[in-house]
Structure formats: structure tokens, C-alpha cells
MARDREN-71192 format. One record per residue: z, x, y of N, C-alpha, C in turn. Coordinates in steps of 0.05 Angstrom, whole numbers, padded with zeros to 5 digits, always signed. Each point is the difference from the previous one (the first is absolute). Example, Ala and Ser with C-alpha at 12.3 -4.5 7.8 and 13.67 -1.06 7.14 Angstrom:
% residues 2
+00156+00264-00114+00000-00018+00024+00000+00018+00024-00014-00007+00021+00001+00016+00024+00014-00015+00022
This chain:
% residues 67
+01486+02328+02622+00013-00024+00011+00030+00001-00008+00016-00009+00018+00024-00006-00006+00017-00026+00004+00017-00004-00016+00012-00025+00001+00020-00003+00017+00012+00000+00021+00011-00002+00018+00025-00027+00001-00004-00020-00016+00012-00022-00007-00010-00015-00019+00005-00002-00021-00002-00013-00021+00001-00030+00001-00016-00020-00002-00006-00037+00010+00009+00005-00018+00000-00029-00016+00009-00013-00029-00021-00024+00008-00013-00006-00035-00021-00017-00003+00018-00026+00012-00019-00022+00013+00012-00021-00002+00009-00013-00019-00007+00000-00027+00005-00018-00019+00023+00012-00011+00009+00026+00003+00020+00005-00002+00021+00011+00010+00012-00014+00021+00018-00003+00031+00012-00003-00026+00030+00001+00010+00022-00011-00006+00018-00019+00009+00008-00023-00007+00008-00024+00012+00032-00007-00007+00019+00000+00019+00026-00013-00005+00012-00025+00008+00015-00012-00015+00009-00020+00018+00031-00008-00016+00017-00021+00016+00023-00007-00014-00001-00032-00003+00014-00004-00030+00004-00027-00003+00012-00011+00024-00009-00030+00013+00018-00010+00013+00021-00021-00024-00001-00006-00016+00018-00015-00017+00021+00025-00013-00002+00020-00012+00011+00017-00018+00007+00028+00008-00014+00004+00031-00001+00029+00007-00013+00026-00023-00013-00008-00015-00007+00021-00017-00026+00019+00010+00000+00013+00008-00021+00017+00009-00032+00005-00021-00031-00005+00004-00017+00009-00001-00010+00021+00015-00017+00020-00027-00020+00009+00014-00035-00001-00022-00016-00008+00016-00025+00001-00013-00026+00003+00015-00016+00008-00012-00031+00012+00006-00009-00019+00011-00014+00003+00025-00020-00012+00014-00024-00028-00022-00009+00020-00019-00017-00014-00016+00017-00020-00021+00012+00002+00008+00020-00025-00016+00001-00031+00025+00001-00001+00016+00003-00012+00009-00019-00015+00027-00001-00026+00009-00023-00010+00015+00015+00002+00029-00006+00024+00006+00002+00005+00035-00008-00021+00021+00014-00011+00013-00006-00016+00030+00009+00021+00026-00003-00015+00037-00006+00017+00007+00008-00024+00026+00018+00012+00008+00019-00021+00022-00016+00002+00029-00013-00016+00003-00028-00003+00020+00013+00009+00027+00027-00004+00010+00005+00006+00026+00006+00025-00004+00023+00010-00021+00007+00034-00002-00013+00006+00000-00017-00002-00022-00017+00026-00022+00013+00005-00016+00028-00011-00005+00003+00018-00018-00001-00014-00034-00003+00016-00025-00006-00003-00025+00023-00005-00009+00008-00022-00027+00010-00008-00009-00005-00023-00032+00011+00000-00013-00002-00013-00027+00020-00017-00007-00006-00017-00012+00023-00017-00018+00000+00002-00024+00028+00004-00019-00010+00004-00024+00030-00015-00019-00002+00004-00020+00030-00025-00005+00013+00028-00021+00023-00009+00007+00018+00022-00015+00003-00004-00023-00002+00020-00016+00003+00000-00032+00026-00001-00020+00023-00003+00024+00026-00007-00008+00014-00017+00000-00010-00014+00031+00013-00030-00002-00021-00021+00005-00026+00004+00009-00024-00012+00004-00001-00011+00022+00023+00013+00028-00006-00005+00025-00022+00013+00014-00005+00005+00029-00023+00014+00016+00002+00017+00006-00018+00021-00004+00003+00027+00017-00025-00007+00023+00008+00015+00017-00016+00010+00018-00004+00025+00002-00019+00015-00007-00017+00024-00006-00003+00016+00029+00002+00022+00009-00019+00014+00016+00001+00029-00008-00013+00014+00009-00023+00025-00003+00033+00021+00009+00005+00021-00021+00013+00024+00008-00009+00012+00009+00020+00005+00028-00024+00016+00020+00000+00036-00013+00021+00000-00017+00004+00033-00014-00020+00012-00025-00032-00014+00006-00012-00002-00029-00012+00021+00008-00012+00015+00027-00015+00023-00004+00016+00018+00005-00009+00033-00016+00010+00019+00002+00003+00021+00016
């Protein structure tokens, strides 16, 4: 067998997003955080509060996680 493309586990996607108050950039693991799921896109996304100024991020999935 060969591996032809390498997935990445779900729980460990990689997730970025930017402060909207501070502009400070996140990035964090899937399993960190409680995924929702925008019923008309599809598409995935998170909220999570910034650890610098304690405004909101909005999270989504790096599309550059598999190899």
C-alpha cells in the first residue's frame, strides 16, 4: 500500500484566526476548541477570545494542514 496523500486527524487540523480588537494573530488545534458549522455554507468555524486583549477571534480550519 501506498500513501498517496497524507489526511491529518481531525482533532488535529490546524485553526487560525485574527483578533478583531488587537489584530494579533492565532493559531490552534482543532481539539481545543468547540467547532460550529454555518448551515447555509458549510462552512466550519470557532469562536475563541484572545489571550491578549480578551476580544474575539473567529477561528477557521488551515486549508495548508495536509502534506
Amino acid at each position: 500500500m501506498t500513501i498517496i496523500k497524507q489526511g491529518v486527524i481531525p482533532g488535529n487540523r490546524v485553526w487560525r484566526g485574527i483578533c478583531f480588537n488587537c489584530s494579533s494573530e492565532m493559531e490552534v488545534l482543532e481539539k481545543e476548541l468547540k467547532v460550529s458549522v454555518d448551515m447555509r455554507e458549510h462552512d466550519e468555524f470557532s469562536h475563541a477570545k484572545c489571550p491578549v486583549c480578551g476580544g474575539n477571534f473567529i477561528m477557521y480550519p488551515y486549508k495548508e494542514n495536509s502534506k
